[in-house]
C-alpha positions as CSV (number, residue, x, y, z in Angstrom):
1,X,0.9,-55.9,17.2
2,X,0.0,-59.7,18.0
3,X,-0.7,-59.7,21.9
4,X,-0.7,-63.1,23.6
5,X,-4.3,-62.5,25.0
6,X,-5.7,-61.9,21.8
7,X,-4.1,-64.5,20.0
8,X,-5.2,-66.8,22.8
9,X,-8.7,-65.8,22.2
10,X,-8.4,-66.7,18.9
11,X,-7.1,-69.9,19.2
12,X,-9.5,-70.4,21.9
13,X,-12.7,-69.3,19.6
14,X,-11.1,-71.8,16.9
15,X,-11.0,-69.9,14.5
16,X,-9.1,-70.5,11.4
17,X,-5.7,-68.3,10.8
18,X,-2.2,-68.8,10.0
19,X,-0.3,-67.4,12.8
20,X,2.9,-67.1,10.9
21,X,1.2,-64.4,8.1
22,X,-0.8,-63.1,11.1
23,X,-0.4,-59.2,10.4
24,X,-1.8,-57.9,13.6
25,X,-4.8,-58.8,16.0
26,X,-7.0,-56.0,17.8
27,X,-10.7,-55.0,19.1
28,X,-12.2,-52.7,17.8
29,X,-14.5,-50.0,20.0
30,X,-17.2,-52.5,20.4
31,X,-15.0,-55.3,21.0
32,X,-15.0,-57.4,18.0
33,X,-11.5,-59.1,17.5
34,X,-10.6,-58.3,14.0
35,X,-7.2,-59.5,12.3
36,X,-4.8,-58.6,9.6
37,X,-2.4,-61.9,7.6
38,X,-0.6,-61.6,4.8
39,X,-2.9,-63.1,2.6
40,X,-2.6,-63.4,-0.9
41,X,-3.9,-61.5,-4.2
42,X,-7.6,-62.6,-3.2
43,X,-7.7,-61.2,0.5
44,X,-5.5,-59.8,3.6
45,X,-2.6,-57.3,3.4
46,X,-1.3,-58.1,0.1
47,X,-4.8,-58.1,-1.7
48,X,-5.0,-54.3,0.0
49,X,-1.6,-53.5,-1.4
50,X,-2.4,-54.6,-4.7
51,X,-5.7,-53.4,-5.5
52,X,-5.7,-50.4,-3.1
53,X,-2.6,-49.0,-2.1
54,X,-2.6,-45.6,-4.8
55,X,-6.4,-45.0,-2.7
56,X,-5.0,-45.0,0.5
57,X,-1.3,-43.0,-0.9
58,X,-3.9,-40.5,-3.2
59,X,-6.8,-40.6,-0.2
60,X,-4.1,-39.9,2.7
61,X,-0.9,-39.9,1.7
62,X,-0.1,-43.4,3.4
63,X,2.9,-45.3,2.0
64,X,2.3,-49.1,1.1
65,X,4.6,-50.1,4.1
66,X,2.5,-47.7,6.5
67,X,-0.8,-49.3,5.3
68,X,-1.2,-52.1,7.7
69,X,-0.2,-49.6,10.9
70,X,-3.0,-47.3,9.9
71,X,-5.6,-50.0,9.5
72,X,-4.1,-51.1,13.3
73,X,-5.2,-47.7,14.4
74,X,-8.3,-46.8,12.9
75,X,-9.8,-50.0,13.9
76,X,-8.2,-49.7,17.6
77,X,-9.1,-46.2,17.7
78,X,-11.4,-45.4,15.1
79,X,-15.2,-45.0,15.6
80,X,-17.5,-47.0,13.6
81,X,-19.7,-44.7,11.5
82,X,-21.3,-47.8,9.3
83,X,-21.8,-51.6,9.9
84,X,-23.7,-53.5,7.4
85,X,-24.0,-57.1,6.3
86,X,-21.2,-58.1,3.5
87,X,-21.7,-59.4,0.3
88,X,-19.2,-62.4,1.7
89,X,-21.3,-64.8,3.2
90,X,-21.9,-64.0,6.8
91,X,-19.3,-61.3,6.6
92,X,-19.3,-57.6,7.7
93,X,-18.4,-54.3,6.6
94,X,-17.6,-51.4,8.6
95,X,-16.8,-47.7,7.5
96,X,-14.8,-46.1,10.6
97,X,-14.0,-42.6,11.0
98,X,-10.1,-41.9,12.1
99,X,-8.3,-39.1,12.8
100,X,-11.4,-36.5,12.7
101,X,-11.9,-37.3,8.5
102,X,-10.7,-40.3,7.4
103,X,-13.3,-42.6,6.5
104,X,-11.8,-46.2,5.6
105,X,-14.0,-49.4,4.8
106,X,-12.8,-52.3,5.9
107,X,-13.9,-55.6,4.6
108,X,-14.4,-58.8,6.9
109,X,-15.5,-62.6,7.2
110,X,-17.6,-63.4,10.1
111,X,-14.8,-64.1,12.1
112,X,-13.1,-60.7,12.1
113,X,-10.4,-61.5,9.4
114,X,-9.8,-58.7,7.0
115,X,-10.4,-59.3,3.4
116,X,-10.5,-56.0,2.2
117,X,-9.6,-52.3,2.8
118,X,-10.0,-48.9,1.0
119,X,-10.1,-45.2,1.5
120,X,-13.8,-43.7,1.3
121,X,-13.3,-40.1,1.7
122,X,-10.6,-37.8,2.6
């Protein structure tokens, strides 16, 4: 899930990531590039698994190891239904709708790197 065109773009837009603990890389429908690392207890996939995994297993049954393949898809596939400013500085959240009812906010810097994820509804 870490295409050479994307990763190009975001070496290219200078951007700061770690390309070893790089998750996944994709656009969403309007084109943002948005990325998934590893991360660590304060953001990325294991900040998600930590604080969120029972949401997304209770919300949709999603197994911890499935949870960075479903954020992959509903941020490929999924249509935004919500996009407001973040609380982190210059950041953005985004609610998108997946699969005809699963809402899930997603959490990210400026840049498109995901800090956060969660269930919102069923």
């Amino acid at each position: 899930m870490i295409g050479r065109e994307l990763l190009t773009e975001l070496i290219d837009g200078g951007y700061k990531f770690s390309e070893n603990d790089i998750i996944f890389i994709t656009k969403d429908r309007e084109g943002k590039l948005i990325w998934l690392e590893r991360g660590n207890e304060n953001v990325g996939l294991v900040h998600i698994i930590a604080n969120h995994k029972q949401n997304f297993e209770e919300a949709y049954g999603i197994q911890e190891g499935e949870i960075a393949l479903y954020l992959y898809n509903a941020i490929t596939n999924g249509t935004i239904i919500g996009s407001i400013p973040s609380k982190i500085k210059g950041g953005l959240d985004r609610i998108y709708e997946y699969d005809g009812c699963y809402y899930t906010f997603v959490g990210m810097g400026n840049n498109g790197f995901i800090v956060t994820s969660f269930p919102t509804r069923k």
